[in-house]
N, CA, C and O atoms as a printed pandas DataFrame, in Angstrom:
     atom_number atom_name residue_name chain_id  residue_number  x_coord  y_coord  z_coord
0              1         N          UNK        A               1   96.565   92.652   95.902
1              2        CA          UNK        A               1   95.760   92.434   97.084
2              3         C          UNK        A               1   96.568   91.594   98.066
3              4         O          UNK        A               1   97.336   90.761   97.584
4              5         N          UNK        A               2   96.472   91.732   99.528
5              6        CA          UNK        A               2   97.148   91.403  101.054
6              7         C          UNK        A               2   95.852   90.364  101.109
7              8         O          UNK        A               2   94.789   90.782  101.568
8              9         N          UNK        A               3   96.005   88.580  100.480
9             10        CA          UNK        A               3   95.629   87.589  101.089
10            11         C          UNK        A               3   95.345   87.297  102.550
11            12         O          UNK        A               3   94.401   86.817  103.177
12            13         N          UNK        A               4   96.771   87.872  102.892
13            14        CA          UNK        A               4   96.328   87.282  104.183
14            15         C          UNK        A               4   96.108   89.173  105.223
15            16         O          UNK        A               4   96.741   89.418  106.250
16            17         N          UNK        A               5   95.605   89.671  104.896
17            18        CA          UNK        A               5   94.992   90.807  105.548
18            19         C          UNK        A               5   93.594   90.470  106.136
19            20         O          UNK        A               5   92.542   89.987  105.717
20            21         N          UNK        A               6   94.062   90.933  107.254
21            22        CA          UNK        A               6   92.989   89.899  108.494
22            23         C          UNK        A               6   91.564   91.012  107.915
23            24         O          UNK        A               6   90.438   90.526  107.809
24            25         N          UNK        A               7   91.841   92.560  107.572
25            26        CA          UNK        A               7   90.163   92.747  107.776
26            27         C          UNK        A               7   89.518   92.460  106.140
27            28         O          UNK        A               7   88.594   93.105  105.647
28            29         N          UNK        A               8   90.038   91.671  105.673
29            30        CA          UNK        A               8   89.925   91.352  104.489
30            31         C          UNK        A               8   89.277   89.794  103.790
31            32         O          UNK        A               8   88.676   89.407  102.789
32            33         N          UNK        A               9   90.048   89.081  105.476
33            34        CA          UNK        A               9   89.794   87.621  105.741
34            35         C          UNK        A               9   88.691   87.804  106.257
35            36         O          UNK        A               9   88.010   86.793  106.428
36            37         N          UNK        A              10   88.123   89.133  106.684
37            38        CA          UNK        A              10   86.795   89.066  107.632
38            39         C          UNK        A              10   85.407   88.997  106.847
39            40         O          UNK        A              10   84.283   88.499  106.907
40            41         N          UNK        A              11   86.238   89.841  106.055
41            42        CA          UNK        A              11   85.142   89.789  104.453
42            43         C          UNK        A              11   84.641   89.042  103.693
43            44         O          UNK        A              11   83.599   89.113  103.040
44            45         N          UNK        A              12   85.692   88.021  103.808
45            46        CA          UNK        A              12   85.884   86.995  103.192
46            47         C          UNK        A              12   84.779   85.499  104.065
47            48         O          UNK        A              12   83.843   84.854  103.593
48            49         N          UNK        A              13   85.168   85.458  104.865
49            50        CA          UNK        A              13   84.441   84.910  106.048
50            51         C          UNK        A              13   82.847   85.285  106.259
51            52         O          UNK        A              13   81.892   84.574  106.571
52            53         N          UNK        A              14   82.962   86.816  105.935
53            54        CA          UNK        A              14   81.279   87.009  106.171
54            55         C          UNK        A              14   80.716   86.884  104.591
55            56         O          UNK        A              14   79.570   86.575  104.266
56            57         N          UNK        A              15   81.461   87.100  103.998
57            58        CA          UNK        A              15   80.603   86.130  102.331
58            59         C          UNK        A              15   80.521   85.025  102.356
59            60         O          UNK        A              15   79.422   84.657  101.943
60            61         N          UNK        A              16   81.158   84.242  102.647
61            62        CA          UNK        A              16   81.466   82.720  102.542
62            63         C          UNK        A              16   80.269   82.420  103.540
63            64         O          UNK        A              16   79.548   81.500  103.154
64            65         N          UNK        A              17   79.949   82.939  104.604
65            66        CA          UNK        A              17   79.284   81.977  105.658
66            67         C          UNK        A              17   77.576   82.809  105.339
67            68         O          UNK        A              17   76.718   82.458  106.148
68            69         N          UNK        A              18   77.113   83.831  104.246
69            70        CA          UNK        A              18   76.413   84.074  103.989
70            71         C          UNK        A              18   75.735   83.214  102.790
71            72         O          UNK        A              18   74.550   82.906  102.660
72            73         N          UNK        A              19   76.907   82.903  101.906
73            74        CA          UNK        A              19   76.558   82.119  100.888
74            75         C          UNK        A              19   76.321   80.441  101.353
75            76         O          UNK        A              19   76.030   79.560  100.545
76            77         N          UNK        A              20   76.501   80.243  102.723
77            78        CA          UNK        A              20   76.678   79.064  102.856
78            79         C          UNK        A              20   77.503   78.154  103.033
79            80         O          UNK        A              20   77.247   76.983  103.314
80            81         N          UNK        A              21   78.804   78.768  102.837
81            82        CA          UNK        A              21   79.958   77.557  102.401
82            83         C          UNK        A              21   80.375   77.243  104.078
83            84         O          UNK        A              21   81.087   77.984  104.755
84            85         N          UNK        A              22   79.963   76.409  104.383
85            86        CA          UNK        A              22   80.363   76.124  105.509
86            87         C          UNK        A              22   82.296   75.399  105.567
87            88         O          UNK        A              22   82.988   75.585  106.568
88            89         N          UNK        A              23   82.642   74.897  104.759
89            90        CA          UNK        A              23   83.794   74.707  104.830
90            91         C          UNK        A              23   84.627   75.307  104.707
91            92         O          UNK        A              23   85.708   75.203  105.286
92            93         N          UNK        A              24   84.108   76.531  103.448
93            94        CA          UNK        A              24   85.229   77.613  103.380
94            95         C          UNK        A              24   84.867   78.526  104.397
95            96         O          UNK        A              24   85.810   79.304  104.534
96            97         N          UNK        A              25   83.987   78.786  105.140
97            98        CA          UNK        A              25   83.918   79.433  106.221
98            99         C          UNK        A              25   85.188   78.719  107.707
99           100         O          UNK        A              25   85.711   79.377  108.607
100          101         N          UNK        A              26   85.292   77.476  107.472
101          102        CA          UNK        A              26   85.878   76.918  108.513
102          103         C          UNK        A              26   87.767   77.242  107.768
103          104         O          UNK        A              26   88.738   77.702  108.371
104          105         N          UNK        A              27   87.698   76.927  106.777
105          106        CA          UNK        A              27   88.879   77.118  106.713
106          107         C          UNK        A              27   89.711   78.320  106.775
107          108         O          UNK        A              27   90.888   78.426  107.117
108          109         N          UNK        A              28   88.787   79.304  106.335
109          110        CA          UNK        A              28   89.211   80.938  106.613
110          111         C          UNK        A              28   89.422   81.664  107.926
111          112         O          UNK        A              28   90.017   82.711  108.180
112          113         N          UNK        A              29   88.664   80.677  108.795
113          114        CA          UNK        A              29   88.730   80.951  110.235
114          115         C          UNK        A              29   89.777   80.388  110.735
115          116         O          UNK        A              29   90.355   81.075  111.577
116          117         N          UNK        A              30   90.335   79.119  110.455
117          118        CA          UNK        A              30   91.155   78.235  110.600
118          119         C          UNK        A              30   92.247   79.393  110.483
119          120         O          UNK        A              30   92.868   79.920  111.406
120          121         N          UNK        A              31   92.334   79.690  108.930
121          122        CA          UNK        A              31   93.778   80.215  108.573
122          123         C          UNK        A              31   94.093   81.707  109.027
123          124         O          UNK        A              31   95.154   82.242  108.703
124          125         N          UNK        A              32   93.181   82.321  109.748
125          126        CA          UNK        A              32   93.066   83.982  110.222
126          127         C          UNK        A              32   93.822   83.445  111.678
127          128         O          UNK        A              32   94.828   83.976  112.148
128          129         N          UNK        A              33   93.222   82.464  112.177
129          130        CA          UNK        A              33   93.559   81.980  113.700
130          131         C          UNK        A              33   95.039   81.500  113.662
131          132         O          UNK        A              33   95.743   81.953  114.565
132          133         N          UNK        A              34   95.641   80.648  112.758
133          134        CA          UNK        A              34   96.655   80.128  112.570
134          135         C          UNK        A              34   97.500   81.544  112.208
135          136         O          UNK        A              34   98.394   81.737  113.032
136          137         N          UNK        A              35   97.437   82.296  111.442
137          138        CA          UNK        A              35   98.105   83.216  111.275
138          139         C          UNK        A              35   99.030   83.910  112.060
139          140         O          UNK        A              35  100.244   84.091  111.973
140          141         N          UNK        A              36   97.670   84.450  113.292
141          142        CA          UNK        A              36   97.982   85.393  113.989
142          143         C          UNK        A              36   98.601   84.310  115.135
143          144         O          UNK        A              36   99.105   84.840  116.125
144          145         N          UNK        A              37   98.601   83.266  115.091
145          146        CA          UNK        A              37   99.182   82.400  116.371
146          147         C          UNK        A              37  100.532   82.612  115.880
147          148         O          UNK        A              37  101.291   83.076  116.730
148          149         N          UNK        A              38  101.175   82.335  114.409
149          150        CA          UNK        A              38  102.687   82.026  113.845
150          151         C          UNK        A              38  103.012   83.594  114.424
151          152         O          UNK        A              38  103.882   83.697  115.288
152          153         N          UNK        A              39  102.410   84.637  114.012
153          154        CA          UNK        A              39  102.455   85.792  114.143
154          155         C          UNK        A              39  102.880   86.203  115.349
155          156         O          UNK        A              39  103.817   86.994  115.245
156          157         N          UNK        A              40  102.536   85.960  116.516
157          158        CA          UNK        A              40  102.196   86.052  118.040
158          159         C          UNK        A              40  101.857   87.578  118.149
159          160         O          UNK        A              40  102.435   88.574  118.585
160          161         N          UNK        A              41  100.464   87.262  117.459
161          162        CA          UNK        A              41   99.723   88.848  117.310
162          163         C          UNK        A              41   98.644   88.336  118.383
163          164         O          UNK        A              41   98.910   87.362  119.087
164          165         N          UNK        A              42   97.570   88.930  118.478
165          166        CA          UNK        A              42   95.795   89.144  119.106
166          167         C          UNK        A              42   95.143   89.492  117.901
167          168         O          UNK        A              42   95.380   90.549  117.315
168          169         N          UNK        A              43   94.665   88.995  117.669
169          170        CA          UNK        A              43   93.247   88.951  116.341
170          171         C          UNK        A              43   92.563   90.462  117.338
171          172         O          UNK        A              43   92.203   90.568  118.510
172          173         N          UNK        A              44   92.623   91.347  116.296
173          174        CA          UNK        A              44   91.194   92.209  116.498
174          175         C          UNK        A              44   90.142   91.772  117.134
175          176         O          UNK        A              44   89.855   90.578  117.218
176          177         N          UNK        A              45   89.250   93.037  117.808
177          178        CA          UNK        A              45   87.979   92.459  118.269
178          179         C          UNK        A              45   87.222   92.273  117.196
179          180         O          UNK        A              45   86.567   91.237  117.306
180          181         N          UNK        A              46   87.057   92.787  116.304
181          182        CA          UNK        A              46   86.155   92.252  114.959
182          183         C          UNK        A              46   86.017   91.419  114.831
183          184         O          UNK        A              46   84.909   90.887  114.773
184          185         N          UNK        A              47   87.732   90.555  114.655
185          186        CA          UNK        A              47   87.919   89.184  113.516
186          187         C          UNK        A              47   87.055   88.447  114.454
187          188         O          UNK        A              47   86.161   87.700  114.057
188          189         N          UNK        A              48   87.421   88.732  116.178
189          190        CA          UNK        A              48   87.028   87.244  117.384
190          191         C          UNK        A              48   85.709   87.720  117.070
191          192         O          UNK        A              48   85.708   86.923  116.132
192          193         N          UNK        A              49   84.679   88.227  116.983
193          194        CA          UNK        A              49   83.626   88.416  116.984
194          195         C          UNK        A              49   83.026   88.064  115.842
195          196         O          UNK        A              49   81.944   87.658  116.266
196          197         N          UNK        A              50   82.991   87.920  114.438
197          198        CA          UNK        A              50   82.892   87.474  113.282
198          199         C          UNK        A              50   83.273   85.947  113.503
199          200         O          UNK        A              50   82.527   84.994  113.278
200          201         N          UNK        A              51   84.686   85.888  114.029
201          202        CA          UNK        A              51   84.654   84.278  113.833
202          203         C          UNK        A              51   83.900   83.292  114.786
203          204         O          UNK        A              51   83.729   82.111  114.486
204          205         N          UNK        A              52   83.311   84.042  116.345
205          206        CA          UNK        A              52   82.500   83.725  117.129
206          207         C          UNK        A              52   81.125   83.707  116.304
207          208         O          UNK        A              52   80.536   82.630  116.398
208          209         N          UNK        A              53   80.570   84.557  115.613
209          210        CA          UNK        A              53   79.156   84.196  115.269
210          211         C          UNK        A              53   79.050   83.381  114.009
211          212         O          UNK        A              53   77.897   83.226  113.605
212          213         N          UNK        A              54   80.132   82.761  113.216
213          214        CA          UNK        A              54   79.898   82.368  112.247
214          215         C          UNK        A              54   79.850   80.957  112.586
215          216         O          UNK        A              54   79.093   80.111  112.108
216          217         N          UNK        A              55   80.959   80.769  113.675
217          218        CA          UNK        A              55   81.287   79.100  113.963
218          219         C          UNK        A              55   80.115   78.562  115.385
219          220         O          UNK        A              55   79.701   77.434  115.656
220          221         N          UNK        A              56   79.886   79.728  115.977
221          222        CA          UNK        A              56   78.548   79.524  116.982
222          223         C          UNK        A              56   77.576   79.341  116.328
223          224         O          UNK        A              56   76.950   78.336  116.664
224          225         N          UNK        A              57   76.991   80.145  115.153
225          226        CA          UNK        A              57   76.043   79.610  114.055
226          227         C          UNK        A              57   75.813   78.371  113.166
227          228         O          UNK        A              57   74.861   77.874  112.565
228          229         N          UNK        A              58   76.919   78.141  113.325
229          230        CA          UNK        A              58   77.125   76.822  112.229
230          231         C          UNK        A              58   76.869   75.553  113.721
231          232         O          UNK        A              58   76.610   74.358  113.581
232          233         N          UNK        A              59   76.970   75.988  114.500
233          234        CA          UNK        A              59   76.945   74.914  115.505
234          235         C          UNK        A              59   75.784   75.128  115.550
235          236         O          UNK        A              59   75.251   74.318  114.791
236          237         N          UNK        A              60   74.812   75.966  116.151
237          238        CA          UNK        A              60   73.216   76.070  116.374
238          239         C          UNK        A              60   72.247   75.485  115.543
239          240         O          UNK        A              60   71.088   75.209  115.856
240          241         N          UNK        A              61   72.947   75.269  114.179
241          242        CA          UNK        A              61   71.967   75.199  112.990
242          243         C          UNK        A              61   72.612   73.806  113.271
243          244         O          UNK        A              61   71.562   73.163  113.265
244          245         N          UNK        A              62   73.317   73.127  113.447
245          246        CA          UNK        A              62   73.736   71.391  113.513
246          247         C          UNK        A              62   72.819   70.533  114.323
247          248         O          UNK        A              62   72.330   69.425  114.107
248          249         N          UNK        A              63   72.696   71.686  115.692
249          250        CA          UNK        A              63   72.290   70.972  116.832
250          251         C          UNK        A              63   70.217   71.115  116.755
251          252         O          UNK        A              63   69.347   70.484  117.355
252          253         N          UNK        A              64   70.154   72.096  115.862
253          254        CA          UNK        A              64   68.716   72.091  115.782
254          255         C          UNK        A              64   68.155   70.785  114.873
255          256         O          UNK        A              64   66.946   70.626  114.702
């Protein structure tokens, strides 16, 4: 298995932030983002969109 395979990290990200894990949700986002920066790629529209509702969610549920 490709660890660091971004639609894989996405998977990974949408289990993690289903089950709750808010940290491993942050860090998977962390390391998909960091990736593709070393990379000097563009994250898919998926990944930005997954990592937009998981970390916008985790903020909504803080501020409520």
């Amino acid at each position: 298995v490709a660890p660091e395979d971004e639609l894989l990290l996405c998977a990974r990200i949408r289990t993690e932030h289903r089950a709750g894990n808010r940290a491993d949700v942050e860090r998977l986002v962390s390391q998909v983002t960091r990736q593709a920066r070393i990379l000097g790629v563009d994250l898919l529209p998926e990944t930005v969109e997954v990592c937009q509702q998981v970390i916008e969610g985790r903020l909504r549920a803080r501020e409520a």
